[in-house]
Phi, psi and omega in degrees: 000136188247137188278153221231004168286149177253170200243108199301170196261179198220128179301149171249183195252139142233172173232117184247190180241139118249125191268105181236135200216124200080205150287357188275084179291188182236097149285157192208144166273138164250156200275352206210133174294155035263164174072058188303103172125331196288168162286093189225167178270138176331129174133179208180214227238150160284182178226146172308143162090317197289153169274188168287347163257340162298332174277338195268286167341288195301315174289324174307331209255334182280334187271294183252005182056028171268113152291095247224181194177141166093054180289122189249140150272143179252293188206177171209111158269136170245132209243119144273142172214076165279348203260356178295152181292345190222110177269185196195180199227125160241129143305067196290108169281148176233116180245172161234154153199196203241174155244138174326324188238106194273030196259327192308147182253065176332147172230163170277114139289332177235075182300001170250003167212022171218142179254004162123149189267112179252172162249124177243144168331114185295320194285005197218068193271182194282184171224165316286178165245172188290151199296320172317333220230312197287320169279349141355259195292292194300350164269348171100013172303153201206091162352320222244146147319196170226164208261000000 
C-alpha cells in the first residue's frame, strides 16, 4: 500500500542585511518569487552549522561582491507567502552592517535571481518593495542607529 500522505511544508530560516551607508540601504529587484519583481534586501538561506553573521557575510559576498563589517542582529520576521504559485513559510533574521571597505562597488552576481543592486534613500525607497521589507518600513521600523 503506498502511503498517499503529503508531508506538510515546514518553514526555512533566512537571513537579509541591511547594508547601510549614509542614510542609504542596498537593495536589488529580484527575478523569482516569492515577491518577483520587488524590491529587497541582500540574503538568502541559512546553511547548516552557520551562525547569523557568517550567512549574512556570504550571501553579500555570494550576491553582490561585497565585503561587510560591524554585523549587528536587528530583528526576526515571521514572514508567510501564501498567496506564491509554491506557497512557503519564512523565519527571517534581520542584520545591518557596514562595508568593509566604503570604496566597494556592488556587482550583480547572481543575474538570475537580481535585475540588480543600487543605494536607496531609506526616506525615499523604491516601489514596489518586497512584502516583508514593506510592512517594515510602513510600521516605522528604521534600520540606522539611534545617536
Amino acid at each position: 500500500m503506498e502511503n498517499t500522505k503529503k508531508t506538510p511544508p515546514v518553514p526555512r530560516v533566512g537571513v537579509v542585511v541591511f547594508l547601510l551607508k549614509g542614510k542609504s540601504v542596498l537593495l536589488g529587484r529580484r527575478r523569482s518569487p516569492p515577491g518577483e519583481s520587488t524590491y529587497a534586501l541582500p540574503g538568502g538561506h541559512l546553511e547548516f552549522g552557520e551562525n547569523f553573521e557568517e550567512c549574512g557575510a556570504r550571501e553579500m559576498k555570494e550576491e553582490t561582491g561585497l565585503d561587510i563589517t560591524k554585523i549587528e542582529f536587528l530583528t526576526v520576521t515571521n514572514n508567510l507567502f501564501l498567496d506564491q504559485p509554491i506557497p512557503s513559510h519564512y523565519v527571517t533574521v534581520n542584520l545591518r552592517a557596514v562595508l568593509a571597505d566604503s570604496d566597494q562597488v556592488p556587482e550583480n552576481l547572481e543575474p538570475d535571481k537580481c535585475y540588480g543592486w543600487d543605494w536607496f534613500d531609506w526616506d525615499d525607497l523604491p516601489s514596489p518593495l518586497f512584502k516583508p521589507l514593506d510592512l517594515m518600513a510602513k510600521s516605522g521600523f528604521n534600520p540606522f542607529p539611534t545617536a
